[in-house]
N, C-alpha and C positions, 0 to 999 in steps of 0.2 A: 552503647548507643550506635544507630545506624549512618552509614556513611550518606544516607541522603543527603545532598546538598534542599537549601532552600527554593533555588529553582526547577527543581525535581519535585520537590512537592506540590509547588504552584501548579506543577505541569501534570502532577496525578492530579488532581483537587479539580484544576479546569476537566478533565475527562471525566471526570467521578460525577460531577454534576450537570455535565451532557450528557450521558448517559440515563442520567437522572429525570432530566428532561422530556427525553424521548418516553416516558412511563406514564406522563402524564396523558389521560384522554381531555382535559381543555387546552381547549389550542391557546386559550388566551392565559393558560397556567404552563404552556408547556412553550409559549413565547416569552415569560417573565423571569422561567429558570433556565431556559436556552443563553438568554442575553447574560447574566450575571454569570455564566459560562465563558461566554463569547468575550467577555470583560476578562475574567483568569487568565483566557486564552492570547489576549492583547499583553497583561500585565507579565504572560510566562514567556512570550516574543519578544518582548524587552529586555527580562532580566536573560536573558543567551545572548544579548548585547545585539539584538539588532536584527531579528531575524522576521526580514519584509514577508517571506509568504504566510508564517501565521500573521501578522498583525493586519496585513491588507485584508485574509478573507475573512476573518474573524469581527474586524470593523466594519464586513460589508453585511457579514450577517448582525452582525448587532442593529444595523443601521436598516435593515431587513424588518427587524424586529418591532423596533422602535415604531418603524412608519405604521405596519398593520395594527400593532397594538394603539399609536396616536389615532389613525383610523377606526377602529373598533370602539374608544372610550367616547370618539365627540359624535360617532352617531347614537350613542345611549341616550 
């Protein structure tokens, strides 16, 4: 078995699926797996006990996300 800890994994897993992201050509597909990213990325800032630069830009981009996509559904 590999010495990866569990927040090593969180912490590939969040890059794995921003990565994943950026492949998307809808923006309102490629803001829905950005954010659930951007949530790893908060969750994997936590589990390193505390580490304010991911959790600040990561909740800004989330919070980024959020507002264009709330924008994008209620003008439908």
């Amino acid at each position: 078995m590999s010495d990866i800890s569990l927040t090593e994994w969180v912490g590939y897993l969040a890059s794995l699926v921003l990565m994943i992201s950026f492949l998307m050509k809808n923006i309102n597909t490629l803001r829905i797996i950005n954010s659930i990213g951007a949530i790893l990325f908060v969750v994997y800032g936590i589990l390193l006990v505390t580490s304010w630069p991911i959790i600040i830009t990561n909740t800004f981009i989330l919070g980024v996300n959020i507002y264009y996509l709330t924008k994008h559904y209620r003008s439908n």
